[in-house]
VOFIDO-813808 format. One line per field, with one value per residue (C-alpha): y, x, z negated. Coordinates in nm, 4 decimals. Layout:
<sites>
py	Y ...
px	X ...
pz	Z ...
</sites>
This chain:
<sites>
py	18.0052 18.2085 18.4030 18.2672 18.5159 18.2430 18.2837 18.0586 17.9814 17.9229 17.7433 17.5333 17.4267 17.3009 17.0984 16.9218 16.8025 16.7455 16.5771 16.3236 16.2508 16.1680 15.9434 15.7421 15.7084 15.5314 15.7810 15.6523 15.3805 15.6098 15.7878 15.4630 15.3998 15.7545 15.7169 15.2991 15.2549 15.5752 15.5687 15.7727 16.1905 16.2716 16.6869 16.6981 17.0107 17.1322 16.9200 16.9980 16.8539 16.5596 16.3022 16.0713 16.0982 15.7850 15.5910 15.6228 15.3424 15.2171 15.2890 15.6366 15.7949 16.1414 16.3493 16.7944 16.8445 17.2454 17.4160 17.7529 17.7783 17.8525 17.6547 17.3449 17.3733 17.3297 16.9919 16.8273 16.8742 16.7155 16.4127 16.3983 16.2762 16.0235 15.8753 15.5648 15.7959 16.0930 16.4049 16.7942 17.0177 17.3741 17.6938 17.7462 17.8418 17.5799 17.8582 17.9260 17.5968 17.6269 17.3038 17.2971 17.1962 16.7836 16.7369 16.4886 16.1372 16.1931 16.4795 16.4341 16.6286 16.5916 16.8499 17.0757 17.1609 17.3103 17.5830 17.6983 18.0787 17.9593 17.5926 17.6551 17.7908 17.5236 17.2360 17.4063 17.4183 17.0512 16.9597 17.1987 17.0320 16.6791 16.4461 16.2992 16.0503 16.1281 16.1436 16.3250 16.1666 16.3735 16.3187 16.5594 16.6506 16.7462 16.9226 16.6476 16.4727 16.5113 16.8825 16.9165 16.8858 17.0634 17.3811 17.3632 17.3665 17.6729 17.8435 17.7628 17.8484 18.1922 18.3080 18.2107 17.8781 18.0269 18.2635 17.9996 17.7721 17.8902 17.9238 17.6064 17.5738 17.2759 17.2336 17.2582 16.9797 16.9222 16.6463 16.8654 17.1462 16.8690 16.7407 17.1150 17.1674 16.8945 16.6212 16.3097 16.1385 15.7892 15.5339 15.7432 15.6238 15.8304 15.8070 15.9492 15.9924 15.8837 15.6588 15.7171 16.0786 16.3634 16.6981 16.9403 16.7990 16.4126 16.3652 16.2382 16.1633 15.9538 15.8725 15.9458 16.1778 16.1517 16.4991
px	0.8604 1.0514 1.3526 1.6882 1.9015 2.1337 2.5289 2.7672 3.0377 3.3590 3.1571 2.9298 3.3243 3.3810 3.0717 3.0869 3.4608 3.3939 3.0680 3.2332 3.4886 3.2005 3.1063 3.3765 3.4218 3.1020 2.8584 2.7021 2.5078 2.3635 2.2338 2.0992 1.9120 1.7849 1.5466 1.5162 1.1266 0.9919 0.7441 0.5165 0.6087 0.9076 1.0418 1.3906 1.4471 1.8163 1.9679 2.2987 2.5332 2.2703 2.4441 2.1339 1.9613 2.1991 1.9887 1.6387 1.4162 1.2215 0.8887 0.9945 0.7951 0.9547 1.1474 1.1132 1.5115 1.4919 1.8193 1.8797 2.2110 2.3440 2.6613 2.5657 2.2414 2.4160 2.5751 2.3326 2.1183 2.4527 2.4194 2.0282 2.0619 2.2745 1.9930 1.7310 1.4529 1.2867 1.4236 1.3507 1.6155 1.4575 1.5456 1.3804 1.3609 1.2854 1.0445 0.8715 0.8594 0.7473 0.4715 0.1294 -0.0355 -0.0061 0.1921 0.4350 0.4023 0.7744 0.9523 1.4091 1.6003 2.0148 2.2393 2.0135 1.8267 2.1296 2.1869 1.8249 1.7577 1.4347 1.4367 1.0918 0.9359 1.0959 0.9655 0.6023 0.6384 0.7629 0.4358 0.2119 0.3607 0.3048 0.0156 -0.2174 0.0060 0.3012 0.6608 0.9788 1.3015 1.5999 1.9489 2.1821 2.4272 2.3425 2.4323 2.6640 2.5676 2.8662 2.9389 3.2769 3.1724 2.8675 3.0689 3.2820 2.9579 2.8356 3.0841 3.1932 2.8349 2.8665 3.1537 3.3211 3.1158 2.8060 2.9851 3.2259 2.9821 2.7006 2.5066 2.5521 2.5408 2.6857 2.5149 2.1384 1.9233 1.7357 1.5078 1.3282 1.3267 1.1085 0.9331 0.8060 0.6949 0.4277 0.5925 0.5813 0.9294 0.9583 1.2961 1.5751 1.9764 2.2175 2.5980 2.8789 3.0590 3.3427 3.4106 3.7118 3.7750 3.5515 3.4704 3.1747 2.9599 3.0466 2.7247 2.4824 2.1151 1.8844 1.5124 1.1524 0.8725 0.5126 0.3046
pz	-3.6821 -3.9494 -3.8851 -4.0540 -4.1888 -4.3037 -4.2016 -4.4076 -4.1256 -4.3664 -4.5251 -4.2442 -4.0683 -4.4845 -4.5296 -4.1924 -4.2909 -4.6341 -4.6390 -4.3578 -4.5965 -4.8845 -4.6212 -4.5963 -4.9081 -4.9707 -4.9511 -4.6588 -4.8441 -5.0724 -4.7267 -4.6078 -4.9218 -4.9434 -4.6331 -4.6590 -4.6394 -4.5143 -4.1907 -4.0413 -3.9619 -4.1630 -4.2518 -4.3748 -4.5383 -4.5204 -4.2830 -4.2863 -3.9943 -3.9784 -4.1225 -4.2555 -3.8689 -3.8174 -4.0960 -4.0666 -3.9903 -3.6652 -3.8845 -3.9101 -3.5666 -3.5766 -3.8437 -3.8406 -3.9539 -4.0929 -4.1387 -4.1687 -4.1114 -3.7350 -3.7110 -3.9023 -3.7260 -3.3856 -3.5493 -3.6303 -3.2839 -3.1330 -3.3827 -3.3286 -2.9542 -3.0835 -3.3243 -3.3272 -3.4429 -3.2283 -3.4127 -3.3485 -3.5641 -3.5786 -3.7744 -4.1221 -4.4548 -4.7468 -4.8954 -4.5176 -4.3689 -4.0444 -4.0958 -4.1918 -4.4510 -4.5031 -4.2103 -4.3535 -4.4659 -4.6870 -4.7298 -4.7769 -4.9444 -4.9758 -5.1657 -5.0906 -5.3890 -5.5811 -5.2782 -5.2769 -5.4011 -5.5476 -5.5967 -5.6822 -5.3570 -5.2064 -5.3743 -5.3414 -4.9883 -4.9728 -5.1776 -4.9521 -4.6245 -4.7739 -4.6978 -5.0131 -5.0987 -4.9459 -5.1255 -5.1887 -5.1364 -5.3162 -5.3386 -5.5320 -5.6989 -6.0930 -6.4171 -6.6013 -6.8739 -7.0324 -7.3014 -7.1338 -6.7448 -6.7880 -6.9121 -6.6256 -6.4251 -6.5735 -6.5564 -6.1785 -6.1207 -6.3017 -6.1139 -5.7970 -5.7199 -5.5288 -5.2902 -5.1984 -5.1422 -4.9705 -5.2902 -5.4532 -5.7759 -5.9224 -6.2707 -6.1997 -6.3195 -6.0283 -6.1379 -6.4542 -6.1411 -5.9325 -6.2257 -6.3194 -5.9542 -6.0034 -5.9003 -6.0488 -6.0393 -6.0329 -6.0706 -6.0272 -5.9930 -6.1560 -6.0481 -6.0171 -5.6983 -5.6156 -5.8983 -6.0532 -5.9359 -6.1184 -6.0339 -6.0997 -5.7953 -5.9253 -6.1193 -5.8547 -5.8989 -5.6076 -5.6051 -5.5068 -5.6480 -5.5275 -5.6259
</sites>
């Protein structure tokens, strides 16, 4: 298994408060529809504090949760003995994931994407661990479709964004990044989250790619 060099822990307390406040706010529905329909051996990559382990379905016969970080790592173990489906949450890197080759029947990824050094290596090793026929499930935050936001995005992400953030960046356009690792992406939902309240990590995308 790869060593993890990963240490974010300002950031790892932030993301376990704030993404439990996304929750209940009505992100929890996009979590639930993120892993609706999946079965078989399952590798979420980037787990965070584990808060889709709660949603995935009885067809689902085990799910590899990899996340690098220490502290957020030790969170989501906790919430994995408190979920329906048999989950192991290991150490890992996206670009080393510690998996053979087409060991997955789906692959999950959720806000994950825009932290990633190489987006790239990571979506190649989500493709290499994948079964013929297996698929991708994604949800992330994007670069806006709108001129003003998406300047605000690049410059957050040229300056102070990233090293607050434990790399994020909040203006990267995911899907073309999944598209031009070979994937082929199919319906997607684009939102923006929550509502009526913007900010540079508002503009949401969901959906599935198959390689």
């Amino acid at each position: 298994m790869p060593t993890t060099r990963v240490s974010h822990p300002l950031f790892a307390r932030f993301y376990t408060w704030f993404s439990q406040v996304l929750d209940r706010h009505g992100m929890t529905g996009q979590r639930e529809a993120l892993v609706a329909g999946l079965s078989g051996r399952v590798i979420e990559v980037g787990a965070g504090n584990g808060l889709n382990f709660a949603h995935y379905p009885p067809s689902v016969t085990g799910v590899l949760a990899v996340e690098p970080e220490p502290r957020l790592r030790a969170v989501a173990r906790h919430a994995a003995r408190g979920a329906g489906a048999r989950i192991e949450v290991v150490g890992g890197l996206a670009d080393r994931l510690p998996a053979a080759d087409g060991e997955f029947d789906a692959a999950v990824v959720s806000f994950v994407l825009c932290s990633l050094p190489d987006p790239a290596a990571g979506l190649r090793e989500i493709r290499r661990v994948l079964a013929p026929g297996g698929r991708l499930r994604f949800l992330e935050h994007v670069r806006a479709g709108l001129t003003g936001w998406a300047r605000v995005q690049d410059l957050l992400d040229a300056t102070v964004w990233p090293s607050l953030t434990g790399g994020c960046h909040t203006g990267r356009d995911s899907v073309a990044a999944i598209e031009a690792a070979g994937f082929t992406v199919g319906p997607l939902e684009r939102f923006v989250f929550p509502g009526r309240v913007r900010s540079p990590i508002s503009f949401c995308v969901r959906g599935e790619a198959r390689p």
